[in-house]
VEXBA-589496 format. One record per atom (N, C-alpha, C): x, y, z. Coordinates in steps of 0.02 Angstrom, whole numbers, plus 32768, in hexadecimal, padded with zeros to 4 digits. Layout:
XYZ/...
END
This chain:
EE5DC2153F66/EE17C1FF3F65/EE13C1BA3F44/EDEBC1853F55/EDE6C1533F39/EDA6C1323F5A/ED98C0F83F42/ED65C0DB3F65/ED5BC0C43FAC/ED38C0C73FE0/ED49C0B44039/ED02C0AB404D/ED1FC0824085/ECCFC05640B1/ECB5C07F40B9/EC6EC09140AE/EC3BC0C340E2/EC07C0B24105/EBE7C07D40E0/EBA6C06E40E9/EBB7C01A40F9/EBC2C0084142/EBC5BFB14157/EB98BF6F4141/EB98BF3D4142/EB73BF154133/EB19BF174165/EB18BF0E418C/EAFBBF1641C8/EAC1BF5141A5/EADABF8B41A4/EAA8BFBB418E/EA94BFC7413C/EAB6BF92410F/EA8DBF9540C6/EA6ABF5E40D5/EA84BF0F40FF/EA40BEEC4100/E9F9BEEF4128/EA07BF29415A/E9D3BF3E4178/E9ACBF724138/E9D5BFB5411E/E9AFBFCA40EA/E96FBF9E40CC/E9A9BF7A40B0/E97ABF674075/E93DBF2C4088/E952BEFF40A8/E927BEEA40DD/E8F1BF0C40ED/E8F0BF5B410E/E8ACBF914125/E898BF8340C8/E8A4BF9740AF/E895BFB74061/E85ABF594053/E86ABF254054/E861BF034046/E824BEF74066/E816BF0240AF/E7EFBEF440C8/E7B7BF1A40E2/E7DABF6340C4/E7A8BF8A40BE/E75CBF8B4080/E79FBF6B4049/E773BF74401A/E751BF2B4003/E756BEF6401E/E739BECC402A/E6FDBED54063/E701BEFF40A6/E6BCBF1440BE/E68CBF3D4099/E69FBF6D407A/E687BFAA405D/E651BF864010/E671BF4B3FFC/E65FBF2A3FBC/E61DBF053FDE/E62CBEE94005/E5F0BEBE401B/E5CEBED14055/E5CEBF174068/E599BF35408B/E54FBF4E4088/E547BF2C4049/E507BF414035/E4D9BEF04018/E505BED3402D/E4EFBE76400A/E4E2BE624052/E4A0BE3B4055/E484BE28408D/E4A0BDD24097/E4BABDAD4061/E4CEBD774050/E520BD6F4063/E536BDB44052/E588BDB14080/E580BDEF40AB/E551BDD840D9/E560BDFD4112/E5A3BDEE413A/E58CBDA44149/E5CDBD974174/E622BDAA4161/E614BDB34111/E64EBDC74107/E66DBE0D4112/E63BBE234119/E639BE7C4121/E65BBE88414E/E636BE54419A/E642BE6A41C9/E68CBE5041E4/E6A5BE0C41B9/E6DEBDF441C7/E704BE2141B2/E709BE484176/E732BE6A4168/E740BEAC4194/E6FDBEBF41A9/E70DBF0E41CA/E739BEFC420A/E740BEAE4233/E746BE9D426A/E7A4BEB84254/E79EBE8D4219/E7DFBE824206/E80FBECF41FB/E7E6BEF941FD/E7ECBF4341E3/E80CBF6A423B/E7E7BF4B4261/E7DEBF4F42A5/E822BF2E42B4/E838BEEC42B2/E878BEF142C7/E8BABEEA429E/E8B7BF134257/E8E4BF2F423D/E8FDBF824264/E8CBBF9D4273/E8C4BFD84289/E8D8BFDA42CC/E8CFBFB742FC/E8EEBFA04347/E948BF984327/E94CBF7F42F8/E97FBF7342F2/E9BEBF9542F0/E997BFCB42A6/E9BFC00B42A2/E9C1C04A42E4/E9A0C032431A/E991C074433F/E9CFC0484363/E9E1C00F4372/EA0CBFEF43AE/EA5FC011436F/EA69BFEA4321/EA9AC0094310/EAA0C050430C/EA6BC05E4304/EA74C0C24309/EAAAC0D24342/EAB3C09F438C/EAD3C0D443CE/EB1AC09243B3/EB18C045439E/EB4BC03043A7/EB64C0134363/EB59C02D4326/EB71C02C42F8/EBB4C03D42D9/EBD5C03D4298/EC05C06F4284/EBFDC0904281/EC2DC0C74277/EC23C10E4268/EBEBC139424F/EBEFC12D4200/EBAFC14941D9/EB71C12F41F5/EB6EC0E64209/EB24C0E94221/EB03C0FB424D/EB23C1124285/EB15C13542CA/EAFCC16B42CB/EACEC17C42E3/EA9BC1B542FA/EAC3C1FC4309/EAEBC1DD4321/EB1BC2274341/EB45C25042F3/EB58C21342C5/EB6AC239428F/EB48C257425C/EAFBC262426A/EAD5C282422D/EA91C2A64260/EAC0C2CC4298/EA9FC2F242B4/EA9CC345429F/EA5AC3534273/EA6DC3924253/EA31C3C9427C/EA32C406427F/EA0CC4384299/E9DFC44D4251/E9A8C45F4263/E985C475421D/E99DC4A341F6/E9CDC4D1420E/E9F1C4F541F4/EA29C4E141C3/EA34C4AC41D5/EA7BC475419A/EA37C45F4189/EA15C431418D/E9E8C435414F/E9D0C467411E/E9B5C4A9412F/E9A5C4D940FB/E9CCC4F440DE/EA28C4EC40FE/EA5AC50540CA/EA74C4BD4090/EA6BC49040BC/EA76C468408E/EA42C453403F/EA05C459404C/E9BEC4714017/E9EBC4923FF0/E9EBC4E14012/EA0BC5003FF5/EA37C5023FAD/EA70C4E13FC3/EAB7C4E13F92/EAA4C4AD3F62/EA6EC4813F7A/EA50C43D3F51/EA19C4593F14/EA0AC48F3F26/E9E2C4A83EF1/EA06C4D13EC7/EA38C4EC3ED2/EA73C5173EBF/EAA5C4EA3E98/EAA8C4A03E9B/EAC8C4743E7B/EB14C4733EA1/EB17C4873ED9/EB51C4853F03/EB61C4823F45/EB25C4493F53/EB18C4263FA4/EB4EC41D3FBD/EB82C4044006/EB91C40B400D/EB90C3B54015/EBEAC39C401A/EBD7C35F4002/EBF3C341405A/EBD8C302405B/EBC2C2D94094/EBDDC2964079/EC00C25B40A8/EBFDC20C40A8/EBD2C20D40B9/EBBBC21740FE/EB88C1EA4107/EB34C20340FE/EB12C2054127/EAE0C2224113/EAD9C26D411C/EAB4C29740D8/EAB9C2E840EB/EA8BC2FF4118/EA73C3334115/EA42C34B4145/E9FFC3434148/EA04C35B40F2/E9B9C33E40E4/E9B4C2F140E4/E9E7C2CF40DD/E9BAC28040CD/E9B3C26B411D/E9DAC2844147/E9DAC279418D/E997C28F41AF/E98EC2B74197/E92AC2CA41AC/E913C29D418A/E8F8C2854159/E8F2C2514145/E8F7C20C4141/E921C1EF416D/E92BC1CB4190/E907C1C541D4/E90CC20441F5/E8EBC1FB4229/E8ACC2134239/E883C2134204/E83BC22041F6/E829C1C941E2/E84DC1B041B5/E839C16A4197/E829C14041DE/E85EC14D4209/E87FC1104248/E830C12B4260/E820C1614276/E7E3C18A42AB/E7B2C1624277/E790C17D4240/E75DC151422E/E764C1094221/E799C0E2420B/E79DC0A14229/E77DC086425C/E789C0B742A9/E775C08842EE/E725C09D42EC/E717C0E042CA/E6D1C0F442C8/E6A6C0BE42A1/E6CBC0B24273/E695C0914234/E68DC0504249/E6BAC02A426A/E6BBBFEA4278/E694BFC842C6/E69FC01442E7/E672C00D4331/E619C01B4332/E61DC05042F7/E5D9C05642E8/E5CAC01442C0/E5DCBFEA4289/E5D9BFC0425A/E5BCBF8142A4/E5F4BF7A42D1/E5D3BF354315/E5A6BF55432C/E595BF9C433F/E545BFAB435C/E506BF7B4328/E51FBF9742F5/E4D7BF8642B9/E4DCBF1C42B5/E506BF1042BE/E511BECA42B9/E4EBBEAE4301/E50BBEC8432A/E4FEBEB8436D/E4A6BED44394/E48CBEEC434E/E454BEFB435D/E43EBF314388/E463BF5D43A0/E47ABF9943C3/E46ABFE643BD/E457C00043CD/E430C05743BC/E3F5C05F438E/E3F0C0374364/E3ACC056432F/E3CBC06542F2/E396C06D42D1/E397C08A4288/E3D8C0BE427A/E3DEC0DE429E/E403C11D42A4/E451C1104297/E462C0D742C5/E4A6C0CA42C6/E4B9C0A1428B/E478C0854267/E498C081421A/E4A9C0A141DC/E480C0DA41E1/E48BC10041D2/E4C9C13041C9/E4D1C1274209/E524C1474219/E55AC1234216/E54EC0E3420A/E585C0A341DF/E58FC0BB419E/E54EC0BA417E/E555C0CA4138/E576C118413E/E568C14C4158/E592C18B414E/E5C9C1894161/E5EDC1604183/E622C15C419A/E656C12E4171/E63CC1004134/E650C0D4411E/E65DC0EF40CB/E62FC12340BF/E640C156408F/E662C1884080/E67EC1AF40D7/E687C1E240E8/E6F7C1B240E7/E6ECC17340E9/E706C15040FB/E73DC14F40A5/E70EC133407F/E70DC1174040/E729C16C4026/E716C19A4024/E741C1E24013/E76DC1E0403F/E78DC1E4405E/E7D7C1FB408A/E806C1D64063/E7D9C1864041/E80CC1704023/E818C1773FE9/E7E6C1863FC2/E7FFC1A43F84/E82DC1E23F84/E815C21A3FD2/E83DC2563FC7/E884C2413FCF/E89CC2194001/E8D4C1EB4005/E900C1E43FC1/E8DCC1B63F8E/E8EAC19B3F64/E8E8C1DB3F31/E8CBC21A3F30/E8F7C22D3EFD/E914C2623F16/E94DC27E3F55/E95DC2953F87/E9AAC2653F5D/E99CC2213F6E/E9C2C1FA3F52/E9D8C2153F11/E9B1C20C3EE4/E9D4C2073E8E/E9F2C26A3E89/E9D1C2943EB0/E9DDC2D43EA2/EA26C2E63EB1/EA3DC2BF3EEF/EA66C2BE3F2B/EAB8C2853EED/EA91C2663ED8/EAAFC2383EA7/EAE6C25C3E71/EA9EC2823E3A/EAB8C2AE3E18/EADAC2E03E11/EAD4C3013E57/EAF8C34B3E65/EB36C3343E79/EB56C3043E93/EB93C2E63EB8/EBB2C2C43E82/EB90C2983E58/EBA8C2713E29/EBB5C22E3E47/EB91C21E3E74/EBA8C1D63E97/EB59C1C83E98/EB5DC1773E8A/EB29C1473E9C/EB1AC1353ECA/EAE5C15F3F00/EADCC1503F58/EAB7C1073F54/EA90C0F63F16/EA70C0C53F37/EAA2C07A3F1D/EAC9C0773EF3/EB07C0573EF3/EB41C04C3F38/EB3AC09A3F4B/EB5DC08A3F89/EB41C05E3FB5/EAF8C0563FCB/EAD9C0423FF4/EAE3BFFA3FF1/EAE3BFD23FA7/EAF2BFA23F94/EB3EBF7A3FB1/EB6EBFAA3FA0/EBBABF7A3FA0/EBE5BFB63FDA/EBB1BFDF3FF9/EBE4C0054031/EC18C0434024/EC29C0293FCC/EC66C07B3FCE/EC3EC0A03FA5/EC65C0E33FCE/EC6BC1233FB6/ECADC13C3F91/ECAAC1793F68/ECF0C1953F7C/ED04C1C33F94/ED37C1D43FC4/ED4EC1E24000/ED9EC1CB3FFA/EDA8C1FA4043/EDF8C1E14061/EE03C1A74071/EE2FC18A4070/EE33C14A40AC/EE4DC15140DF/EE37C18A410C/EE3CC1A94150/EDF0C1B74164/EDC7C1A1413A/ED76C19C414B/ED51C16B4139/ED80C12D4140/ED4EC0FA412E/ED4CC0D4417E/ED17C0BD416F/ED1AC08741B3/ED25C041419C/ED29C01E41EF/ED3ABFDE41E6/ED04BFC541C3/ED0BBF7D41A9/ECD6BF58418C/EC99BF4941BE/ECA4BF4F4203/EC6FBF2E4239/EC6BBEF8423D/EC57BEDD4270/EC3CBE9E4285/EC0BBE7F4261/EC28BE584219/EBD9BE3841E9/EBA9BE164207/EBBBBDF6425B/EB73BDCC426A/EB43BDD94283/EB61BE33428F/EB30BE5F4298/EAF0BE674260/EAFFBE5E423B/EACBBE6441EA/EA9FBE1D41E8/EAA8BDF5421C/EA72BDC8421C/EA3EBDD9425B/EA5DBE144296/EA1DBE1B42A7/E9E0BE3D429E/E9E7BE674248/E9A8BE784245/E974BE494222/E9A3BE1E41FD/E999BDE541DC/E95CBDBA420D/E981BDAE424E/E960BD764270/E913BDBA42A0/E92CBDC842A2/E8F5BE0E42B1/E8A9BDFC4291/E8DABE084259/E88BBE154226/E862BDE54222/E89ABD9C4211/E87EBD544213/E852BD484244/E851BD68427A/E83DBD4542B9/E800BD6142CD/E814BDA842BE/E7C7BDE242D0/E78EBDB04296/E7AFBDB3424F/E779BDA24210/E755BD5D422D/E779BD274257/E76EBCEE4262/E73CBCFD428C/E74CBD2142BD/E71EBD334308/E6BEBD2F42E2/E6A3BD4242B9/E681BD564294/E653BD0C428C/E682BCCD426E/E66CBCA5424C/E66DBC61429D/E6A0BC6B42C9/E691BC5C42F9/E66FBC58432F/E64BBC98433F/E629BCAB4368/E5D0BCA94363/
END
């Protein structure tokens, strides 16, 4: 056992990137003075998220869709042993954070498609409404995330959100992957830049 790649460049600067630009929409969604920023950011939220759905099928290993495909049933055993203090341990993502993941990605395209209705002047009263519930409903997944994280942390004895940072885990080095293609990690980069720009351009 020793330290090994898990987590590529490509998918911590997309991470943290969503994280960034989430919470830069979420901050100034209620300021009528940075609107535009709101909306640059959610754009930006919009194609971080295009992003991860394209590395989800052609990514490395751990980040691919196909490797953190769990049945609700590996989720409720995995709950399980996690409340028991003897989850069952995972590189890449477990079961539960993998629902979690793919609840965030689903209200992402929700929050941000309803967010251009209300911009775009679109449905009524109603569909702002359902920005704001969706942008709260939004704002918990990530806290449940985040302490899913530190619980997931403690019971293993490894720092997940460290990993996320510099990539290792510890593991075999018969389960690490390659480093990936780094110039891949500038297209969520230029993504975001471009959606946020779209905003101030248009």
């Amino acid at each position: 056992m020793g330290k090994i790649l898990v987590w590529d460049v490509p998918t911590r600067i997309g991470h943290w990137l969503l994280v960034a630009a989430f919470a830069l929409s979420f901050l100034t969604g209620d300021s009528e003075e940075r609107r535009l920023f709101h909306v640059a950011a959610g754009y930006a939220v919009a194609g971080i998220l295009v992003f991860r759905i394209f590395w989800g099928v052609a990514g490395t290993r751990y980040a691919r869709f196909a490797s953190f495909l769990f049945s609700p049933r590996e989720v409720v055993a995995y709950l399980g042993g996690l409340l028991k203090g003897k989850p069952s341990h995972w590189l890449g993502h477990n079961p539960a954070g993998s629902y979690a993941i793919y609840i965030l990605i689903l209200l992402g395209f929700a929050t941000v498609a309803s967010g251009f209705a209300v911009y775009a002047e679109m449905g009524g009263e109603w569909v702002e409404e359902a920005h704001d519930v969706l942008s709260y409903t939004m704002l918990g997944m990530v806290v449940f995330h985040v302490l899913g994280v530190v619980v997931s942390s403690w019971v293993h004895h490894e720092n997940l959100a460290r990993s996320m940072l510099d990539g290792y885990k510890q593991g075999e080095g018969k389960d690490a992957i390659e480093s990936g293609k780094a110039f891949w990690a500038m297209v969520p980069v230029i993504l975001a830049v471009l959606a946020g720009l779209l905003v101030f351009i248009t």
